[in-house]
C-alpha positions in Angstrom: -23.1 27.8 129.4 -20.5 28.2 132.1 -21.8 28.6 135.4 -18.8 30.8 137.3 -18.4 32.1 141.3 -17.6 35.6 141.8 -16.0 36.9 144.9 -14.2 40.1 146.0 -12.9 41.4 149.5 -16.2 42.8 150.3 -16.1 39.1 152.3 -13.7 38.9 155.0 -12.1 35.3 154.5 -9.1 34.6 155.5 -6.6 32.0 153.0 -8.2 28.7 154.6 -11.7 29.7 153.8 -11.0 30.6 150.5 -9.4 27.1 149.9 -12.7 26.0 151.4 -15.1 28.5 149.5 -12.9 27.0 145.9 -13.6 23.1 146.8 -17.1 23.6 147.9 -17.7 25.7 144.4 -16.2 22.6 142.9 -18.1 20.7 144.3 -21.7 22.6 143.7 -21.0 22.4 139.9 -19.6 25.9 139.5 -16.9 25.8 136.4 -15.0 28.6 137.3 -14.2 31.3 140.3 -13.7 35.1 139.6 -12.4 38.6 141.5 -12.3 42.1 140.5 -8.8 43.2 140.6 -7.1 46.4 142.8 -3.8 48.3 143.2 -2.0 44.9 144.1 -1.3 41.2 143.0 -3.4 40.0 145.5 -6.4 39.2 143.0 -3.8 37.4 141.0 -2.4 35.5 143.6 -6.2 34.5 144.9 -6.7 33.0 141.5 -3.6 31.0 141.9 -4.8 29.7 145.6 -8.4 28.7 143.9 -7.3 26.8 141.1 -4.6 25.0 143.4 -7.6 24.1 145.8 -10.1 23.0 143.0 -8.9 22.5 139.8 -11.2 25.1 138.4 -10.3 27.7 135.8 -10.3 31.2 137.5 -10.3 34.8 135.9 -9.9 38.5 136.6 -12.3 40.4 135.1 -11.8 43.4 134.3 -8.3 45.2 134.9 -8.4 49.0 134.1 -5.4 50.1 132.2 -6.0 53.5 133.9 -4.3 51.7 137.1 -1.7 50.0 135.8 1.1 49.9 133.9 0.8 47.1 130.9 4.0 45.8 131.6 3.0 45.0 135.1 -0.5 43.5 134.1 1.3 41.4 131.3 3.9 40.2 133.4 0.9 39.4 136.4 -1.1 37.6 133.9 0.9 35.7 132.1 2.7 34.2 135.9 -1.4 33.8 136.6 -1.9 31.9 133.9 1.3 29.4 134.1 0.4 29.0 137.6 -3.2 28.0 137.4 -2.0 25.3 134.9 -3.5 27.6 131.6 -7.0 27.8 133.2 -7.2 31.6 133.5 -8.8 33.9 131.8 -7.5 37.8 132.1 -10.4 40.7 131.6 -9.1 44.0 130.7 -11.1 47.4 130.3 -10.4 51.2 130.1 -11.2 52.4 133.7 -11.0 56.0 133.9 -9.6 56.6 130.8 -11.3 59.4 128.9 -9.5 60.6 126.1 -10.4 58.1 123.3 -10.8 54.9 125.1 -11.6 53.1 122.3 -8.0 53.5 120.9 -6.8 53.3 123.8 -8.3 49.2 124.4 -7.4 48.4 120.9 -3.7 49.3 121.7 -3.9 47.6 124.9 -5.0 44.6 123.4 -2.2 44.7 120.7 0.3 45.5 123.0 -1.1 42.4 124.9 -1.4 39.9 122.7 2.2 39.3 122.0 2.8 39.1 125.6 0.3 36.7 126.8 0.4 33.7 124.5 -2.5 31.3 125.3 -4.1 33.6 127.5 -8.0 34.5 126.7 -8.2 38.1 127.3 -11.8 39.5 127.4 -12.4 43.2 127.1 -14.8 45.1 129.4 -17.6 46.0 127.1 -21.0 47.9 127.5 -21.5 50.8 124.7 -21.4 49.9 120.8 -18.0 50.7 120.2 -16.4 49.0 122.9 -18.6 45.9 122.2 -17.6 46.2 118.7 -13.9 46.0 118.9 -14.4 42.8 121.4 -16.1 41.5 118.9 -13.1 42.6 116.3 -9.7 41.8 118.4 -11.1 39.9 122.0 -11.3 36.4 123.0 -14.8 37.4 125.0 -16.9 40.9 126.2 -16.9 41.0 129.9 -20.6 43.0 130.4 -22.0 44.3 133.5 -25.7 44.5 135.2 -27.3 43.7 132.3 -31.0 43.0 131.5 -31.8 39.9 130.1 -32.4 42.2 126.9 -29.3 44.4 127.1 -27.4 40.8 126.6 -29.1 40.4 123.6 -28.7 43.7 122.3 -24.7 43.6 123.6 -24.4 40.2 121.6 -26.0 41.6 118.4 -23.0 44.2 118.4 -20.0 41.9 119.3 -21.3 39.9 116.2 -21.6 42.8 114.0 -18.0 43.5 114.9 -16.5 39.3 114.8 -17.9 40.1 111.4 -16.5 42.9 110.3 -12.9 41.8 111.3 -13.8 38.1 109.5 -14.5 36.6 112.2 -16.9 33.8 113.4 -19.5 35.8 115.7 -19.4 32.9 117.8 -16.1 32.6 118.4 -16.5 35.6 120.5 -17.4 34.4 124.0 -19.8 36.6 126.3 -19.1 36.6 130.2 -21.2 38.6 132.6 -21.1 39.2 136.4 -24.9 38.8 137.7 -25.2 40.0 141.0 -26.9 38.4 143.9 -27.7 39.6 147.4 -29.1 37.2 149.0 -30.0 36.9 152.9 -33.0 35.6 154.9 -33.8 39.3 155.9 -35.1 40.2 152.3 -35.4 44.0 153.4 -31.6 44.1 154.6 -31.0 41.8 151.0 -32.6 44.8 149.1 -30.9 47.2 150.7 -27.5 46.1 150.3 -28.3 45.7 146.7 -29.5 48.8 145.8 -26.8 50.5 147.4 -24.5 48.6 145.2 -26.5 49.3 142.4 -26.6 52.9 142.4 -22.9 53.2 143.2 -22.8 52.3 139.7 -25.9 53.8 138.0 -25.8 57.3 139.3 -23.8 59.8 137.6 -21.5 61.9 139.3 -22.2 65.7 139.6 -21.5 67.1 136.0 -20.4 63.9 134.7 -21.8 63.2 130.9 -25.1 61.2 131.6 -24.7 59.3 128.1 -21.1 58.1 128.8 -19.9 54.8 131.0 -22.4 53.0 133.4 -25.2 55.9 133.3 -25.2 55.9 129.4 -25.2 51.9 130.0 -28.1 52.5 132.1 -30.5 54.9 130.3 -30.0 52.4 127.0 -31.6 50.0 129.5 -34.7 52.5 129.9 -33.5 53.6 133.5 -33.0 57.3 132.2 -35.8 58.9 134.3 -35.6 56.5 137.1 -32.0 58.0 137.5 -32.7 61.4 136.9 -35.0 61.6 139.6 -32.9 60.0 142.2 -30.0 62.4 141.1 -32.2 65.1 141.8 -33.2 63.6 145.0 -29.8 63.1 145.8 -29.2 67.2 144.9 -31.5 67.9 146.9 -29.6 66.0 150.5 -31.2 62.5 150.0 -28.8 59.9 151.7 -28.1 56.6 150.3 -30.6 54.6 152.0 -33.0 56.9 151.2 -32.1 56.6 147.2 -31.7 52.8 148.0 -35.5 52.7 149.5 -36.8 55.0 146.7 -35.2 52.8 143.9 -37.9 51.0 142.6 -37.8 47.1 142.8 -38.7 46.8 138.7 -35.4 48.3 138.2 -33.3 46.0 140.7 -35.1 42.7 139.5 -34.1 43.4 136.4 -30.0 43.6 136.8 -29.9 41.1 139.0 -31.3 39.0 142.4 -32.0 40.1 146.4 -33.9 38.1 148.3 -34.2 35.0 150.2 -32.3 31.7 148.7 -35.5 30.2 147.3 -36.0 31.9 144.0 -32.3 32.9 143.7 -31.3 30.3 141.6 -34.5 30.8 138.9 -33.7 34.5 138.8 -30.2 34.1 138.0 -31.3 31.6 135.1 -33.3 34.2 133.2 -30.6 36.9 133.4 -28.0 34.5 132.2 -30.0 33.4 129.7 -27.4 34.2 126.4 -24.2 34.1 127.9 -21.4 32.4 127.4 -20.3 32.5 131.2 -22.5 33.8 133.6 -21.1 34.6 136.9 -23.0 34.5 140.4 -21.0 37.6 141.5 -22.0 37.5 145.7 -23.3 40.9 147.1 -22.9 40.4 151.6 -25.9 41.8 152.9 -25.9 41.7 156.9 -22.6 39.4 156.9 -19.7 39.3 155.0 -18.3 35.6 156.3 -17.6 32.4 155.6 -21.2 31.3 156.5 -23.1 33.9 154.2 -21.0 33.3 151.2 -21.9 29.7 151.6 -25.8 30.9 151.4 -25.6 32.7 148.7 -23.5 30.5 146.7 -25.8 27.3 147.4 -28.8 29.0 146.8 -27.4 29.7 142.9 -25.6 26.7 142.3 -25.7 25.1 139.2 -27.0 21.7 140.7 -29.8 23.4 142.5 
């Protein structure tokens, strides 16, 4: 298994400490460094920076087509992926698109493949369909705050996809972000988690509770956890008080807050079935050079 970074601009480091942040990864046994992408090249042009300060393979995962143009992602990705000396790996999912997504990612990855020879794209996958067509046409699914058993279950479908398209099941790679908060203060670690957490699980008002990340999440069993937090949140609730109602049996099991010892086991179990699992860094009280560093020792591989 590949044991990746992930890092995005939630931490405030300027160029140097990012050149710092890639060798000391390097140097912790981490095999590869990762960033969401935004509106700009910057993510691409971090990748670039990270592999010229470490050697390491890097990767963007996952670009919503419902942001950008695919010219402009082709064009970004292939520059990416001559510059970091082939060592990149370019994520790509559907964003906001609504009107038959699924068509929608298997023309974007036709309409990429031409254009990025060599390039391993991964799809953004977390319902059956969309794990299906990885599984069909992708290089890799690119899941999110999974259980240990939602990777299992995600797995099972790319396969029963690879094979439908006559293809080796294994030849489908599985990458995940697992995220970590972790801080000496484990109440301001939990916090900052759950937060992050919800901003992801919660529906939004009259959205379709079986679609995207809250149909990801009831799958998981987290259907009445969610709907009473919704109602909670209907009702005037703030964020920290949905983040201190959120019970810890649902956080432990997407992912790690706490204090460093223990980070690095907890990580372990949730990777367990991955191809690349990725210790994506949550900031808790700081978002610096120096908490970065915690975090990122407390997981590494060699721990």
């Amino acid at each position: 298994m590949e044991i990746g970074l992930g890092i995005d601009s939630r931490y405030a480091l300027s160029q140097e400490e990012h050149r710092t942040i890639a060798q000391e990864a390097a140097a912790l046994g981490y095999q590869s460094l990762w960033t969401p992408i935004g509106s700009t090249r910057e993510p691409f042009d971090l990748c670039v920076l990270w592999h010229e300060s470490s050697g390491l393979g890097t990767g963007i995962a996952v670009a919503p087509i419902s942001g950008w143009a695919i010219d402009d992602l082709a064009a970004l990705a292939k520059e990416t992926h001559r510059r970091c000396a082939g060592r990149f790996t370019f994520g790509v999912g559907s964003g906001r698109v609504t009107d038959a997504p699924i068509r929608a990612m298997r023309d974007a990855i036709g309409a990429l493949r031409p254009r990025l020879p060599g390039v391993r794209i991964y799809l953004g996958a977390l319902g059956p369909q969309m794990l299906h067509l990885a599984g069909e046409s992708a290089d890799g699914a690119a899941l999110n705050w999974c259980s240990a058993e939602q990777v299992t279950w995600s797995r099972e479908r790319v396969a029963e996809g690879a094979r439908r398209a006559g293809r080796e099941p294994r030849s489908v790679g599985l990458h995940e972000y697992i995220r970590v908060c972790v801080d000496e203060d484990e109440s301001a670690a939990r916090t900052a988690f759950a937060k992050m957490a919800l901003t992801y699980a919660l529906a939004h008002t009259g959205a379709d509770k079986t679609k995207g990340y809250r149909g990801h999440f009831a799958r998981m069993g987290f259907d009445a956890v969610l709907d009473e937090l919704e109602s909670r949140r209907a009702a005037g609730a703030d964020e920290d008080e949905l983040a201190a109602r959120c019970p810890d049996t649902f956080l432990r099991r997407v992912g790690y807050w706490g204090a460093p010892k223990g980070a690095r086991q907890a990580f372990a179990k949730l990777a367990a079935g991955l191809d690349i699992a990725v210790v994506r860094l949550v900031p808790a009280r700081r978002n610096d050079l120096a908490a970065a560093r915690l975090a990122m020792t407390a997981c590494a591989p060699g721990s």
